[in-house]
C-alpha positions as CSV (number, residue, x, y, z in Angstrom):
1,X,-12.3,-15.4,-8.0
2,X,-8.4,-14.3,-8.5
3,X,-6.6,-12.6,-5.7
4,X,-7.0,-9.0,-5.2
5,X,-3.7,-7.1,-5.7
6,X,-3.6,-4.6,-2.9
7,X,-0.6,-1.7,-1.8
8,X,-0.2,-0.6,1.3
9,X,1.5,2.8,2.1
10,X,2.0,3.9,5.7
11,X,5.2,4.8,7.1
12,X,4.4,2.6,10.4
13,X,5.4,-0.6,10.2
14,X,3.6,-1.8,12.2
15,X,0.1,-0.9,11.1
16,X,1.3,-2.3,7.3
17,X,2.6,-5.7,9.2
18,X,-1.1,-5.6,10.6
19,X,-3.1,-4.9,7.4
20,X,-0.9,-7.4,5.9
21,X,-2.0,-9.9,7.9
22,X,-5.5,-9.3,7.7
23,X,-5.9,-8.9,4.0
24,X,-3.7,-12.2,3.2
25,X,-5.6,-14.8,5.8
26,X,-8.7,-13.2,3.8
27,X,-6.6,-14.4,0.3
28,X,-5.3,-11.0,-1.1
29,X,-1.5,-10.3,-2.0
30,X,-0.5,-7.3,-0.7
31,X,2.8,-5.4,-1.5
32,X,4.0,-2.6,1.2
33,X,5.5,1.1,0.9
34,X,6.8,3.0,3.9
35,X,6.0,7.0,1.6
36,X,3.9,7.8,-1.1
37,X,7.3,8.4,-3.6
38,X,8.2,4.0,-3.4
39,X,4.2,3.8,-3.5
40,X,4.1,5.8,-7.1
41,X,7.2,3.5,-8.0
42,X,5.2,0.3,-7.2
43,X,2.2,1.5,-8.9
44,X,4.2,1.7,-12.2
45,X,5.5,-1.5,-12.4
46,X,3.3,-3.4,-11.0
47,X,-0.8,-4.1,-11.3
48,X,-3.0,-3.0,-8.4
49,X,-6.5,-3.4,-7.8
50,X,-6.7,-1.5,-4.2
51,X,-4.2,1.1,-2.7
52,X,-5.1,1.8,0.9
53,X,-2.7,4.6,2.3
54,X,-1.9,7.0,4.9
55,X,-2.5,10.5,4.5
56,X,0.5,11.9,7.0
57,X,3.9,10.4,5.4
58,X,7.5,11.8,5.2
59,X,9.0,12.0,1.6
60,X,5.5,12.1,-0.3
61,X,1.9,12.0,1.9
62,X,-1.1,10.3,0.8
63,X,-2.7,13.1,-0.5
64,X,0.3,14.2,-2.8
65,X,0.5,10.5,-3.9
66,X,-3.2,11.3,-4.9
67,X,-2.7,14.0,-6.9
């Protein structure tokens, strides 16, 4: 099974440190954004298989990011 890709958007850093942590003892890369606008700029260059992100974020929120 390959490694699941996964971005994390959340402009804590510490709850992105923590789902980090999680995700890559259980054998997934993660990449991290602190707003949805450097979230849509990873998503363009890059392959992801999960985006898990916050819905209240300065710059561009989860739900703009969505749309």
């Amino acid at each position: 099974m390959s490694k699941k890709n996964i971005l994390i958007i959340d402009d804590d850093e510490m709850s992105r440190g923590l789902l980090r942590m999680v995700l890559e003892y259980d054998g997934c890369q993660c990449v991290e954004a602190e707003n949805g606008a450097r979230g849509l700029s990873i998503l363009e260059s890059q392959s992801i298989d999960v985006m898990i992100l916050d819905k209240v974020m300065p710059v561009m929120n989860g739900m703009e990011l969505l749309n």
